[in-house]
N, C-alpha and C positions, 0 to 999 in steps of 0.2 A: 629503266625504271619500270618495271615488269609489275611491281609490286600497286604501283597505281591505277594500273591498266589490268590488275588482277580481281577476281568474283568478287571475292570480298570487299576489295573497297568500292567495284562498283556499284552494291546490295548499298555500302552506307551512304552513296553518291546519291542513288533515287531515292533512300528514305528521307535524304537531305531535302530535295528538290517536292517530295510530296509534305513534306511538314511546309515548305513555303507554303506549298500551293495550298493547302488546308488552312494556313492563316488568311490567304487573300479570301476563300469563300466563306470561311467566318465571319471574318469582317467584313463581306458583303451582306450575308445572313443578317450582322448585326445591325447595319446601316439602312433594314429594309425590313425593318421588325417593323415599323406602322405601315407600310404598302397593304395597298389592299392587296388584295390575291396573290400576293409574292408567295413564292413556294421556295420552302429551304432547300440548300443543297449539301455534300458532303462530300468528301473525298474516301475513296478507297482504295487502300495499298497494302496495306498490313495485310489480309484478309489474302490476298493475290499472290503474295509474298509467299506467305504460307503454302498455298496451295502448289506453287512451283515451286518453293524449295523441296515437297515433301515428295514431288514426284520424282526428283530427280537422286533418293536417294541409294539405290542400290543398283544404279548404271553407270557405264562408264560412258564419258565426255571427251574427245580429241579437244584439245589446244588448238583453236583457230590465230591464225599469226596472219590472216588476210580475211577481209569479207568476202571472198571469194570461193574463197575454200568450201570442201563439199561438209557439213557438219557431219559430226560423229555422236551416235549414242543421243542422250537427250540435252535437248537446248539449252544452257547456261544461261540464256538471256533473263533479265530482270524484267517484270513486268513493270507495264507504265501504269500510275495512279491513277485514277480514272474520276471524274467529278457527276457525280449522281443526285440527280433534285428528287426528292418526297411531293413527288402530286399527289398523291391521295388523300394526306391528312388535315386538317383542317382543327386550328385552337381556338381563332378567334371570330368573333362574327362577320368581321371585314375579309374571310375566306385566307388572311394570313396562317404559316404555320411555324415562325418561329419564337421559341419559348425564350427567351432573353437570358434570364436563367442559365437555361442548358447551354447556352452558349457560350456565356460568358466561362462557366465553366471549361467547358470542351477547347474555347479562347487558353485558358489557364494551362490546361495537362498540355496542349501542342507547343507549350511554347516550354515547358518542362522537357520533354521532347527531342525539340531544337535544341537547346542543351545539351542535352545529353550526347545528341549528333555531332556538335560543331568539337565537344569536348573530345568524344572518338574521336572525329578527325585528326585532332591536335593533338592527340597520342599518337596516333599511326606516325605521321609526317613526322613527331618530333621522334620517335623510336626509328625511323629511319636515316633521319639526321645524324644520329647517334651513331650510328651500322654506319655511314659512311665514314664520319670523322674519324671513327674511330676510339668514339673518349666511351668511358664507361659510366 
């Protein structure tokens, strides 16, 4: 099953795992919109994504079939999301900085998002179902 264990679906594997992770500190965010000095946080992946995918595009990469192995060319690896709090800004007079609003919003597109991922997924897996069985 090469195909699982392949770039590709590991790229949709971590965006999978970063859209959770962006729900959970959402909804921390939102859970701690009256704290005082609570400082919002956010997730970044997309951003990382980018910037490693774009480096990697006109080298060549060996096929690792061990973590062992000496790597070839530049690194295939998926970057991990990373969770970043905004200390500096401040909205409210109790030193809080989260906008409810924007949240609840950014709550919305992420879970658009998750969709969109789990639905990938469920193409991949079921077009591979497919390649085995054999049916058209």
């Amino acid at each position: 099953m090469k195909l699982l264990n392949g770039a590709e679906f590991r790229v949709l594997e971590s965006a999978v795992h970063s859209a959770e992770l962006r729900q959970q500190v959402i909804s921390d965010n939102v859970a701690n919109v009256d704290t005082p000095n609570f400082k919002r946080s956010e997730v970044l992946f997309e951003d990382l994504l980018t910037e490693a995918m774009g480096t990697n595009q006109k080298s060549i990469s060996g096929f690792r079939t061990n973590a062992k192995h000496i790597p070839i060319g530049q690194s295939s690896e998926v970057p991990a999301p990373i969770v970043a709090t905004d200390e500096n800004s401040s909205i409210n007079n109790n030193g809080n900085n989260v906008d409810i609003d924007r949240e609840m919003s950014l709550l919305a597109k992420n879970q658009l998002v998750y969709n969109l991922y789990i639905q990938q997924v469920n193409h991949d897996v079921s077009m591979m179902r497919t390649a085995i069985d054999g049916r058209a």
